[in-house]
C-alpha positions as CSV (number, residue, x, y, z in Angstrom):
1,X,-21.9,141.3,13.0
2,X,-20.8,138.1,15.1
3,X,-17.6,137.3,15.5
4,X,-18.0,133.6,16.2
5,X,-15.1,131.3,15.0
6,X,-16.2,128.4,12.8
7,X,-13.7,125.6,11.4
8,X,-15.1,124.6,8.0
9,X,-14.5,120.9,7.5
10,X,-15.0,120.3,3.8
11,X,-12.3,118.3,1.6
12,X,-13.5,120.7,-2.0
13,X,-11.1,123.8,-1.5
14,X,-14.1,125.4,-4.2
15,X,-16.7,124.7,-1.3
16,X,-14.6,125.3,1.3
17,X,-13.7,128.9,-0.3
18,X,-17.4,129.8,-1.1
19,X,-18.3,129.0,2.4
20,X,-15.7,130.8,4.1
21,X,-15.9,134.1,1.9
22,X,-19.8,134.4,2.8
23,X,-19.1,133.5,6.2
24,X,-16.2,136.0,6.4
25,X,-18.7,138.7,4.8
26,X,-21.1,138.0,7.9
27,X,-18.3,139.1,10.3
28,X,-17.3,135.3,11.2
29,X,-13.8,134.3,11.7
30,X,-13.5,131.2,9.6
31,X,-10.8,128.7,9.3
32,X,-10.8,125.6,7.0
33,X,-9.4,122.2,7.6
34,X,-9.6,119.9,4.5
35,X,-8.9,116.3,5.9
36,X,-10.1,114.6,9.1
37,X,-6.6,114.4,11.0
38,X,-6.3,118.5,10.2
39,X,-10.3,119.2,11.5
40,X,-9.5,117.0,15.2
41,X,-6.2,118.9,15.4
42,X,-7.7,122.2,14.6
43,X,-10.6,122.1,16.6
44,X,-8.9,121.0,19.9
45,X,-5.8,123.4,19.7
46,X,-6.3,126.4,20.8
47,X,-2.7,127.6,20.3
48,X,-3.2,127.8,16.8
49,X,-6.2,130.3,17.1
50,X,-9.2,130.9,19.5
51,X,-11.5,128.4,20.3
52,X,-13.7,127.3,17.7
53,X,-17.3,128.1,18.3
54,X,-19.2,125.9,15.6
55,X,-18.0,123.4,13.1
56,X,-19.5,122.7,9.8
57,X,-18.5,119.1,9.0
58,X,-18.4,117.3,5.5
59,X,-18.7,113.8,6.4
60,X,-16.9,112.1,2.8
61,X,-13.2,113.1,3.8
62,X,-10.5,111.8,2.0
63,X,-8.6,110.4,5.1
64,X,-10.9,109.9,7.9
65,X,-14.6,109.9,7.8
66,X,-16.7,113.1,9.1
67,X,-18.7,110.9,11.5
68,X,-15.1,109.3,13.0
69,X,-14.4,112.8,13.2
70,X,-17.1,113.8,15.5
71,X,-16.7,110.7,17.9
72,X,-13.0,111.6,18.3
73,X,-14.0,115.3,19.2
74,X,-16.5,113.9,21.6
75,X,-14.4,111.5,22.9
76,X,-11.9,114.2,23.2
77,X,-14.5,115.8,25.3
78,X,-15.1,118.5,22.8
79,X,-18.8,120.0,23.3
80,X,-18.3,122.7,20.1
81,X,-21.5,122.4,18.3
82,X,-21.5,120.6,14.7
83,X,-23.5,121.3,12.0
84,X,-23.3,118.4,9.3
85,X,-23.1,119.6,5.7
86,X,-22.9,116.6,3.5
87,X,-24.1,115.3,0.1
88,X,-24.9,112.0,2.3
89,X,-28.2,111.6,2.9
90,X,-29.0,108.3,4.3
91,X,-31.1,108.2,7.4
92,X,-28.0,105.9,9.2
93,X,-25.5,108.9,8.8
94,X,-28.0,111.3,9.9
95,X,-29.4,109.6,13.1
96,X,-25.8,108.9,13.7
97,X,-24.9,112.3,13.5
98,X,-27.5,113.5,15.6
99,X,-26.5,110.5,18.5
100,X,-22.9,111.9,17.9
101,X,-24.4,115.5,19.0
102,X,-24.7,117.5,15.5
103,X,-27.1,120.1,16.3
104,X,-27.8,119.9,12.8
105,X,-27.6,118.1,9.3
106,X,-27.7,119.6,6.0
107,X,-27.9,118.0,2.7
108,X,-25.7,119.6,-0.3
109,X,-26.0,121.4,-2.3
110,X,-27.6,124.2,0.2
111,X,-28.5,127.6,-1.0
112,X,-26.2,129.7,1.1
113,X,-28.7,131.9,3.0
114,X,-30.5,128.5,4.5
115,X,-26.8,127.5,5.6
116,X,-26.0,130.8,7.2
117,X,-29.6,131.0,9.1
118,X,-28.6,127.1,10.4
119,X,-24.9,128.5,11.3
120,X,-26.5,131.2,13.3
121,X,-29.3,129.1,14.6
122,X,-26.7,126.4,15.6
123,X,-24.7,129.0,17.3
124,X,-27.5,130.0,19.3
125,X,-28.7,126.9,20.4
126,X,-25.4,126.5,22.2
């Protein structure tokens, strides 16, 4: 059982909930952020929790998009890995995730044993 934290990123509280519960069942800690501004302020506080070990990243949030998300986390200096779950799948988004750092980029919908082998594969890689 790991007991990584990951900061779920996803602006569907049904996805978000789904994700987190099988997660959760794996031994994660999981905490979910639902816009943009929450995700940055969440992943770069660790007052409000222990450091976040992975994030899995929607990139169509309602306030700010997933890949302006990532740049501010880099430019924060954040290094936490990303792993991009999106329904957007066109090659500009992807190679711009990748330049941002994701380690990697999943198109929805995902059957949830493929997402949980790239969770732990992403945590690994780190």
């Amino acid at each position: 059982m790991s007991h990584a934290n990951v900061l779920i990123v996803e602006d569907e509280p049904r996805i978000a909930g789904f994700l987190a519960k099988g997660l959760r069942r794996q031994g994660y800690e999981v905490r979910c952020a639902y816009t943009g501004a929450e995700a940055i302020e969440l992943a770069g506080d660790e007052t409000r929790g222990p450091a976040i070990d992975l994030v899995v990243l929607d990139l169509g949030l309602p306030d700010i998009d997933g890949l302006d998300v990532m740049r501010t986390l880099r430019e924060r200096g954040s290094e936490v890995p990303i792993l991009v779950l999106t329904a957007r799948t066109e090659a500009s988004d992807r190679a711009e995730a990748f330049r941002l750092g994701a380690v990697e980029y999943l198109a929805k919908p995902q059957p949830f044993p493929n997402f949980l082998d790239r969770v732990r594969a992403s945590l690994s890689a780190d």
